[in-house]
Structures are given as C-alpha cells and as structure tokens.
C-alpha positions as a LaTeX table, in Angstrom:
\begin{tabular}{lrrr}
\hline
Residue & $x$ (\AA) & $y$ (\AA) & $z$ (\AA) \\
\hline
Unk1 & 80.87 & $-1.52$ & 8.98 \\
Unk2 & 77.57 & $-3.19$ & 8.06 \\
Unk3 & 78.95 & $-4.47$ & 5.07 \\
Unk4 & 81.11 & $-6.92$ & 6.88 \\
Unk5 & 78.24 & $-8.21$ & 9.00 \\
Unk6 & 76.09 & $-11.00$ & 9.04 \\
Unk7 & 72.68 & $-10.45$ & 7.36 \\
Unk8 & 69.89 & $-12.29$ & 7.23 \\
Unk9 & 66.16 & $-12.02$ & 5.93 \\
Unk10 & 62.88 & $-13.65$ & 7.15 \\
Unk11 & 59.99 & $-13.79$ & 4.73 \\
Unk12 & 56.51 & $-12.92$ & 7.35 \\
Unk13 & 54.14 & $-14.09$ & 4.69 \\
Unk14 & 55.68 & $-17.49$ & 4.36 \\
Unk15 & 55.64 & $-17.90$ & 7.89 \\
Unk16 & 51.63 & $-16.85$ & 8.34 \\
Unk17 & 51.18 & $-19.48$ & 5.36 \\
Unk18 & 53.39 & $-22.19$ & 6.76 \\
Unk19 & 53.59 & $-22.41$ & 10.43 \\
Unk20 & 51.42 & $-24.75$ & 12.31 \\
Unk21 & 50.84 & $-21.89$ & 14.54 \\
Unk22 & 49.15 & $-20.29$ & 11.83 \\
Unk23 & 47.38 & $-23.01$ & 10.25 \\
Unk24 & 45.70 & $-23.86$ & 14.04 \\
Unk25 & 44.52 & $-19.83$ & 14.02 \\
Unk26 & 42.85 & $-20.12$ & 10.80 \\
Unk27 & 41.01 & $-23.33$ & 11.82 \\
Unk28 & 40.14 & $-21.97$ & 14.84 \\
Unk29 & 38.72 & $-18.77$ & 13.46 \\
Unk30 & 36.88 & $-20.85$ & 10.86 \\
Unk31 & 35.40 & $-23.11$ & 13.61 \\
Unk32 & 34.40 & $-19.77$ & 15.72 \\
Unk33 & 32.84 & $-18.17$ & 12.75 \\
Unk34 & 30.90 & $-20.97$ & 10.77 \\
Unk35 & 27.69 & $-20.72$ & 12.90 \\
Unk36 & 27.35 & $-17.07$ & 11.91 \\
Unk37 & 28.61 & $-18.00$ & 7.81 \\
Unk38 & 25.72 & $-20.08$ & 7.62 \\
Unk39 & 23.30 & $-18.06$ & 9.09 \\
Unk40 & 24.42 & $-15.26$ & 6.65 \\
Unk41 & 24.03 & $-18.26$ & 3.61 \\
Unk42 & 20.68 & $-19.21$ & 4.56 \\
Unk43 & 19.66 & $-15.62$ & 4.82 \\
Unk44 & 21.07 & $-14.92$ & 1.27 \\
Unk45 & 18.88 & $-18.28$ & $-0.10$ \\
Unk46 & 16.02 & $-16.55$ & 1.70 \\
Unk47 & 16.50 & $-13.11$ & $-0.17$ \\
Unk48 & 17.35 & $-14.63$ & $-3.40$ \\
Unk49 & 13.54 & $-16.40$ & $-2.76$ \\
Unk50 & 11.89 & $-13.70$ & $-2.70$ \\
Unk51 & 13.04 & $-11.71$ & $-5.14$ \\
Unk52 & 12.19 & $-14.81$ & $-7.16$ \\
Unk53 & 8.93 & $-15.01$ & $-5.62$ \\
Unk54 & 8.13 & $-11.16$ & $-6.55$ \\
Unk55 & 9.74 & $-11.11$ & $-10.05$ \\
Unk56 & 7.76 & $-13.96$ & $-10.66$ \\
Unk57 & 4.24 & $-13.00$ & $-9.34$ \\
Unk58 & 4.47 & $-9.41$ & $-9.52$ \\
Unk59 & 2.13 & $-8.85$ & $-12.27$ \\
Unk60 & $-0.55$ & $-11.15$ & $-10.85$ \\
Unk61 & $-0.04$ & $-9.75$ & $-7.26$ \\
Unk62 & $-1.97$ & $-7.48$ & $-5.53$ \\
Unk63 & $-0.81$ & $-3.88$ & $-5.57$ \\
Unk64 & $-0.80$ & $-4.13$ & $-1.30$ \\
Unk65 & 0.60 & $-7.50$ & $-1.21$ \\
Unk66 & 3.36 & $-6.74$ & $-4.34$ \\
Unk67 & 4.23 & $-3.65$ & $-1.53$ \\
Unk68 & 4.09 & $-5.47$ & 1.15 \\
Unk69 & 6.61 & $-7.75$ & $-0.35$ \\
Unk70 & 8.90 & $-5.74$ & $-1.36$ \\
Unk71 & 8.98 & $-3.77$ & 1.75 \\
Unk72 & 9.91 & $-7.56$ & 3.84 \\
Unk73 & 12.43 & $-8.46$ & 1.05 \\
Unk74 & 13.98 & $-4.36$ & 1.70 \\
Unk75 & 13.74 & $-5.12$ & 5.22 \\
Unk76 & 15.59 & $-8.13$ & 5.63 \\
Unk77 & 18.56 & $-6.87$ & 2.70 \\
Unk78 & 19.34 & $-3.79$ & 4.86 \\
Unk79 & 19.13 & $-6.41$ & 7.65 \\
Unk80 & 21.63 & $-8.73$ & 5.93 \\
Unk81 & 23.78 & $-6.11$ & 4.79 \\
Unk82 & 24.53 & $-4.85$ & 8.35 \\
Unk83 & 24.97 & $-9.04$ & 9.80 \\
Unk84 & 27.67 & $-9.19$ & 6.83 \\
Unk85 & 29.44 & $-5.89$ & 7.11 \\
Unk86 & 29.80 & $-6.72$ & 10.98 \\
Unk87 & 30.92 & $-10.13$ & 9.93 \\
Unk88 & 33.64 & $-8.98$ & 7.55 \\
Unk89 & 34.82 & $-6.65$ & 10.21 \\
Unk90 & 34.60 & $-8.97$ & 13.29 \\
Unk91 & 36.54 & $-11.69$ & 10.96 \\
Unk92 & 39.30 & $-9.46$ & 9.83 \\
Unk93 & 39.77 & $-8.10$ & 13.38 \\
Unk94 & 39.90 & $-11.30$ & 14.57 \\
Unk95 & 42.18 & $-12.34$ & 11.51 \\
Unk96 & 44.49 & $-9.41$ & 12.73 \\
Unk97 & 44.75 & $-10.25$ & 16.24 \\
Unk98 & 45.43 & $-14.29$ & 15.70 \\
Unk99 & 48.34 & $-12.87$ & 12.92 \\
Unk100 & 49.91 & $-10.89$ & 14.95 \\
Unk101 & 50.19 & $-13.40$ & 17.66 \\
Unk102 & 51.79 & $-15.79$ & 15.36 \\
Unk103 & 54.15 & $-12.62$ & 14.10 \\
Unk104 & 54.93 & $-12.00$ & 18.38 \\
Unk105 & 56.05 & $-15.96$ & 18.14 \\
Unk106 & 58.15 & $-15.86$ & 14.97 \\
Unk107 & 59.75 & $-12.64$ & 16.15 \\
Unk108 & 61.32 & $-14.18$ & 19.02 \\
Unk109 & 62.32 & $-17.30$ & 17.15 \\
Unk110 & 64.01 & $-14.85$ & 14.93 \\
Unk111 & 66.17 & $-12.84$ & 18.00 \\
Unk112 & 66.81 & $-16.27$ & 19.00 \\
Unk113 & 68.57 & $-17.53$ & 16.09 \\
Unk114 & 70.11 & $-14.13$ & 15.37 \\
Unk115 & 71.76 & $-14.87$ & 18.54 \\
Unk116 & 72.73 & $-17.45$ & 18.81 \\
Unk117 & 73.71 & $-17.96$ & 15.05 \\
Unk118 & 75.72 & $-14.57$ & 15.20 \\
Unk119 & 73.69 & $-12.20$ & 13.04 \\
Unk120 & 73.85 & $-8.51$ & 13.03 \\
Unk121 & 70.96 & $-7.65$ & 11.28 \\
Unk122 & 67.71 & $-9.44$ & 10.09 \\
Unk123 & 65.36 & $-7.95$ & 7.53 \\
Unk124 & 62.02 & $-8.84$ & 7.07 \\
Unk125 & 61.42 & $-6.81$ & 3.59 \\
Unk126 & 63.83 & $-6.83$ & 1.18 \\
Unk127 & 63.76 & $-6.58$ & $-3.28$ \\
Unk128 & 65.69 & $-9.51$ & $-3.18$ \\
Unk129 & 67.61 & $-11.70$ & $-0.71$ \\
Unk130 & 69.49 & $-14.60$ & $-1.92$ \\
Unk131 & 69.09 & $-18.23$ & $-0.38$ \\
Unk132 & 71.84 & $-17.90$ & 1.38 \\
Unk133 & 70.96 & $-15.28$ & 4.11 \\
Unk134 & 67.07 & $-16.49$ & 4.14 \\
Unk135 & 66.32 & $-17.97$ & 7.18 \\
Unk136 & 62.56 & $-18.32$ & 6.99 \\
Unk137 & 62.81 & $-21.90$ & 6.91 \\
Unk138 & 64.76 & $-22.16$ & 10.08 \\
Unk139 & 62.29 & $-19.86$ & 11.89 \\
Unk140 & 59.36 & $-22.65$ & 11.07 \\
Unk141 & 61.44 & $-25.55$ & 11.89 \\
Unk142 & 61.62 & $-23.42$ & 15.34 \\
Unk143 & 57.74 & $-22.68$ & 15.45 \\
Unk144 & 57.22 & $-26.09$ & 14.67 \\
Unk145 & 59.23 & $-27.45$ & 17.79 \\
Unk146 & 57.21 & $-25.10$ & 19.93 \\
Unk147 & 53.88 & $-26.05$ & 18.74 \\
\hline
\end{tabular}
C-alpha cells in the first residue's frame, strides 16, 4: 500500500529561485534583453517630452503645428505600445522556455535521488509536507554539482 511507502516532495518554485541554473537564465535573459529595455526607456522619456512640450505650449501654438504635434506624439505611442507588448511577450516566452529547461534538469535530479534513495513517490504540489520528506534542498545541492 502507498501508505507504507516512501514519500517525498520537491518544492519547483524554490528550485527556479535558488539554483544556479536558474540564476545564470535570468542573467542571461537580462543581458539579451537590455538593449531593447532601454530603447523602450528612452522612447518613454521621449513621449513623456512631448506631451510636456504640448501641454505646455498648446495655447500659444499654432492650430496646424498644435495638430501636427499631437498627431507625432499619437504616432510614436501606438508605436511604443506595439515595441512593449512584443517585448512583454518575447520576454515571457523566453522566460518560459529558460524555466522549463531548468525544470527538465531538476526533474532528473529528482528520478535520480528517488532512486537511488529508495522513494516511491515524489510530489511536487502538496498543502503541506513536513521537513522530513522535503527534498528540495538535496535536488539544488545536485544542480549545483552539475553547474
């Protein structure tokens, strides 16, 4: 029966905080994305001049050039809206993909040391699992060896 066999539990969110293998994917997707983060940034400081520039001189503008204006700062929003959605989504796929790869890598540190450490079962959600039967920690240590 299940109740006389050896459980344990991993914790997946501990590991994608704590293992180097994560840590290097989050760098790496920071160093990969920065070039487009502060192109977005300096577009946002370029927006947030001109909507200075027209609150400011709207009333002394010319009606043509006060359109004009406004139709560059509408222009260059939508413009910025798009680059950030598509940034959001190429960062969160890429997110995804580096995860999971760390996941695929704890995984078979866990059916390692389920076998060889004589487990029947290992959960990896659970309401509560005492210390006892949490092997998280052990699962690091092994990522951590790899590298």
């Amino acid at each position: 029966a299940l109740a006389e066999g050896k459980i344990g539990f991993v914790n997946s969110q501990k590991i994608l905080n704590d293992a180097p293998q994560a840590a290097r994917a989050k760098k790496k997707i920071e160093k990969d994305f920065e070039k487009r983060d502060q192109d977005l940034q300096r577009i946002a400081k370029q927006l947030q001049g001109m909507q200075e520039n027209l609150d400011k001189n709207a009333v002394t503008m010319a009606e043509s050039e006060r359109r004009t204006k406004e139709r560059e700062f509408g222009d260059l929003n939508r413009d910025f809206q798009r680059k950030q959605r598509e940034f959001r989504e190429d960062l969160n796929q890429r997110r995804n993909e580096e995860l999971a790869s760390v996941l695929d890598k704890a995984n078979r540190s866990v059916k390692q040391i389920a076998e060889s450490e004589g487990y029947d079962m290992i959960f990896q959600e659970a309401v509560y699992a005492s210390p006892g039967v949490d092997i998280t920690d052990k699962v690091i240590r092994a990522l951590t060896d790899a590298k």
